[in-house]
C-alpha positions in Angstrom: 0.0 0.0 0.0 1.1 3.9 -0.5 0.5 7.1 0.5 0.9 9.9 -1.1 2.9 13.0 0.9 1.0 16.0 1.5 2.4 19.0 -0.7 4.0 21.3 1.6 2.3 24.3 2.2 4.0 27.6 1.9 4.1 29.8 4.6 4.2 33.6 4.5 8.0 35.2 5.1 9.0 37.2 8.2 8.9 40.6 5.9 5.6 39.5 4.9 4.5 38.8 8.4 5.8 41.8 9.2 3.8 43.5 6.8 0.3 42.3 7.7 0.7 42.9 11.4 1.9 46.7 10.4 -1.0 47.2 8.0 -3.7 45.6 10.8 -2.1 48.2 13.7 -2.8 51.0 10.6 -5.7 50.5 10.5 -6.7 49.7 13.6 -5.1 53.2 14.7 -6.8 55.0 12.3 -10.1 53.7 13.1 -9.4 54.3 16.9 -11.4 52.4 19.7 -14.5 54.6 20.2 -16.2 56.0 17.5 -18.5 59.2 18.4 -21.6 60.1 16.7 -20.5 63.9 16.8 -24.5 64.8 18.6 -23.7 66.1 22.3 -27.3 64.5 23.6 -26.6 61.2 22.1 -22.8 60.7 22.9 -23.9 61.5 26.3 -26.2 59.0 27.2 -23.7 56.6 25.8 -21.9 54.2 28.6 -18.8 54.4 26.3 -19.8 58.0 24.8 -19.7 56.2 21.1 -19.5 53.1 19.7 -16.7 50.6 21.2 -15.0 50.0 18.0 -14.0 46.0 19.5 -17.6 45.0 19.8 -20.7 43.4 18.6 -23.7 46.4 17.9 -27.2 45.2 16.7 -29.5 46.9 14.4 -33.3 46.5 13.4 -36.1 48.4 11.3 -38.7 49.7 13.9 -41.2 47.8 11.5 -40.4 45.2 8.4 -41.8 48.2 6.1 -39.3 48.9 3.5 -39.2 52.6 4.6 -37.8 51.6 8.1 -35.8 49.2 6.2 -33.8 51.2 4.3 -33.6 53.8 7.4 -31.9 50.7 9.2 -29.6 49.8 6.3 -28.4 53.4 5.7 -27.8 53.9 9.6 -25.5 50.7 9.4 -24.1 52.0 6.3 -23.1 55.3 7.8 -21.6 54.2 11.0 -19.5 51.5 8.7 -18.4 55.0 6.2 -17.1 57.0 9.9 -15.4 53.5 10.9 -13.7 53.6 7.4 -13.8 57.4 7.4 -9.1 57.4 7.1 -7.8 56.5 3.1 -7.7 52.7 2.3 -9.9 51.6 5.4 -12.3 49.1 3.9 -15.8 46.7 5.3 -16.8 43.9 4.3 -21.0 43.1 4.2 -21.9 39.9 4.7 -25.6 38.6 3.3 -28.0 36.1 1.9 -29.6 38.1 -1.1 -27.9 40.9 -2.6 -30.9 44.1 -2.9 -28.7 46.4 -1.8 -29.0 49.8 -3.6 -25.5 50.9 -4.0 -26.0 54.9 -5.3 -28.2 55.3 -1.9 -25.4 53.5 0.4 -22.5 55.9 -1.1 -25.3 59.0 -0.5 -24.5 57.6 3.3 -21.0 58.5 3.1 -19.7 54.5 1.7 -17.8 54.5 -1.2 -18.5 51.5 -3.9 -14.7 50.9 -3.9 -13.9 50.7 0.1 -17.1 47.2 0.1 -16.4 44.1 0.1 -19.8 42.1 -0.5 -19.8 38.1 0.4 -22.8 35.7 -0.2 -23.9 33.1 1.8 -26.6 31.0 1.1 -28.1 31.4 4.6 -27.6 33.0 7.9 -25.3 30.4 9.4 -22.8 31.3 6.1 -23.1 34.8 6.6 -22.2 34.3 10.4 -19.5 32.9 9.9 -18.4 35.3 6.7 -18.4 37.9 9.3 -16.7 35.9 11.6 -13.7 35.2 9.8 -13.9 39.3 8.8 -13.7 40.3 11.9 -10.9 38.0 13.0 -9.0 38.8 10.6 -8.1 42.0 11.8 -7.7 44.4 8.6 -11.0 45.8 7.9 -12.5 48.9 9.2 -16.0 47.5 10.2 -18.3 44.3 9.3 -21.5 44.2 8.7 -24.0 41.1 8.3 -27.3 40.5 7.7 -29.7 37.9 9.6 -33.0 37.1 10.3 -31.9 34.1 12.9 -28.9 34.4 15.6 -29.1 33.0 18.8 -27.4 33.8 22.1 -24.4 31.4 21.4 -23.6 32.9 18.3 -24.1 36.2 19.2 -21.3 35.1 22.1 -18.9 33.8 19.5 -19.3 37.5 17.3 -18.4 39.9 20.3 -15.5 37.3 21.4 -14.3 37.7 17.7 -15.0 41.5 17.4 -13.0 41.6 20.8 -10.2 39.7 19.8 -9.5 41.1 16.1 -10.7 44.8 16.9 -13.0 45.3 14.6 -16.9 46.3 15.2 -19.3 43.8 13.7 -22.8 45.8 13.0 -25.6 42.8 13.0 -28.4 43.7 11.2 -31.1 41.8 12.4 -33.9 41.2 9.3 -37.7 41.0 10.3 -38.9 37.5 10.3 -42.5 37.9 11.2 -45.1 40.8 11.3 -45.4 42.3 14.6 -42.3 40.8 16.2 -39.0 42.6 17.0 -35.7 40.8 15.8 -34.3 42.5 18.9 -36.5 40.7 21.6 -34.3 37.9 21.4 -31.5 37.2 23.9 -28.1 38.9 22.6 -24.5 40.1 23.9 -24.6 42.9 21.8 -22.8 46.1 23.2 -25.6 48.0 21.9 -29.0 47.5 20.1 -30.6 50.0 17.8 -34.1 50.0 16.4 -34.5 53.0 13.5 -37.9 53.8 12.0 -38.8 56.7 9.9 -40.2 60.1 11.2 -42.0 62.9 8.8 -38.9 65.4 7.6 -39.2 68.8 8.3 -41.3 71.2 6.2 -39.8 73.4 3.6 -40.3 77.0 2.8 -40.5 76.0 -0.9 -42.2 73.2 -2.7 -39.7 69.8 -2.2 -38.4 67.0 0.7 -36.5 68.1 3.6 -33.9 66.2 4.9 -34.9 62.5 5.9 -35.6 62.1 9.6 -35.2 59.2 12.0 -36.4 57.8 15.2 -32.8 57.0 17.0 -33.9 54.0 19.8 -31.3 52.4 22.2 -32.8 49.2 23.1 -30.2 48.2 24.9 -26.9 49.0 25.8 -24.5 47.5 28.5 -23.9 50.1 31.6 -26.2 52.8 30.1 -29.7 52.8 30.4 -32.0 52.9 27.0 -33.3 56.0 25.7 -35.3 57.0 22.3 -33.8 60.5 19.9 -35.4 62.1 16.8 -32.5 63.1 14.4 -31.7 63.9 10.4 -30.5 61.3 9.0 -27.0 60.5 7.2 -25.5 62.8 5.2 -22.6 61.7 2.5 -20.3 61.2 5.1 -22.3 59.0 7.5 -22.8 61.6 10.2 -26.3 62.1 12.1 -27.5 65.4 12.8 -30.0 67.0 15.7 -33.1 68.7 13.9 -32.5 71.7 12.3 -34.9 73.8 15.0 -33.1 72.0 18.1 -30.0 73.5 16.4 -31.9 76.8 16.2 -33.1 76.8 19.6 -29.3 76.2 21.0 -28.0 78.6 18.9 -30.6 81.0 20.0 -29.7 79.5 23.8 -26.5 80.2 23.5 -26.5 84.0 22.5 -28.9 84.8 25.4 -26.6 83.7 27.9 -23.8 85.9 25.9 -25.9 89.1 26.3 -26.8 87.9 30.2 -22.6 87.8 30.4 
């Protein structure tokens, strides 16, 4: 009887090494550990005052309409662009069906060029697609999309977000009317349900600036709390309503003339 020797496999050189573990501590210095959302009430009521940039946050639609879909999937998208905000930062987006409307994800501040798109053919695939992404150490952000991830998997996403530094943004998919994706038992850092609000009026005929409900669900060491905001503009960022930004202007130059 034979056997036939197993080809040897090649193994990377020291410069090479060297290489990948300065371009992880690149980018994992450039994409720093906290990422703020730049709004002083929101940052605030924030245990870590932003987004821990080593851990596992969970988003959901406020309803399975596809109006508070896309409001969910354009959040995502713009905390992903500020995590990959610094030049040759890219994510990677991990899902089951590709409908993703690329023109309206750059209009959120991420660029065609800095996404990397994988395909599984169902949520266990995905999972682990983002699982390898984040251990890998060398991308800016992950996202995935789910309609089923249990407690034990959600464990196994934070412990990898944790140990390759890189946030994982779960988007949890509706599965059936009238149910939240996020009552179900998660180690998420944080948990985020979006849902559209009417935009403000404007003085001529046209569509203000899209507005969102903001909803904490959850977070760990901060309690939950609910924010109407804009929504993202072409570099990801949030924004408080245009009158609260009146009124604290207006604030603000009162107690100037009390001075």
């Amino acid at each position: 009887m034979t056997f036939a020797l197993p080809s040897p496999v090649s193994r990377p050189s020291a410069e090479e090494l060297a290489a990948l573990r300065e371009a992880v501590a690149r980018v994992r210095s450039a994409r720093g550990a906290i990422l703020p959302f730049g709004i002083g009430p929101l940052d605030h009521k924030l245990a870590d005052h932003g987004l821990n940039g080593a851990g596992l946050h969970e988003i959901a639609g406020a309803s399975p309409s596809w109006s508070d879909d896309a409001a969910a999937t354009l959040f995502a998208a713009g905390i992903a662009a500020r995590f990959a905000a610094a030049p040759g930062l890219n994510i990677l987006w991990a899902l089951t069906r590709f409908d993703l409307y690329a023109p309206g994800i750059e209009q959120a501040g991420l660029a065609p060029q800095q996404v990397f798109y994988a395909q599984g053919k169902d949520d266990k695939d995905v999972l682990a697609l983002a699982e390898d992404g984040l251990r890998d150490g060398s991308l800016a952000c992950v996202i995935a999309e789910v309609k089923v991830a249990d407690q034990t998997a959600t464990r196994r996403l934070q412990l990898a977000a944790s140990e390759g530094q890189t946030p994982l943004l779960l988007y949890r998919r509706h599965r059936r009317q009238g149910r939240c994706p996020l009552g179900e038992p998660s180690l998420a850092m944080t948990r985020w349900r979006i849902g559209c609000a009417p935009s403000a009026p404007l003085a001529a005929p046209g569509v203000g600036r899209a507005r969102w409900t903001i909803e904490l669900v959850r977070q760990r060491g901060g309690p939950p709390f609910s924010l109407e905001l804009e929504a993202c503009d072409d570099q990801g960022r949030l924004a408080l309503p245009a009158a609260a930004r009146d009124r604290a202007a207006a604030q603000d130059r009162a107690t100037q003339y009390a001075a």
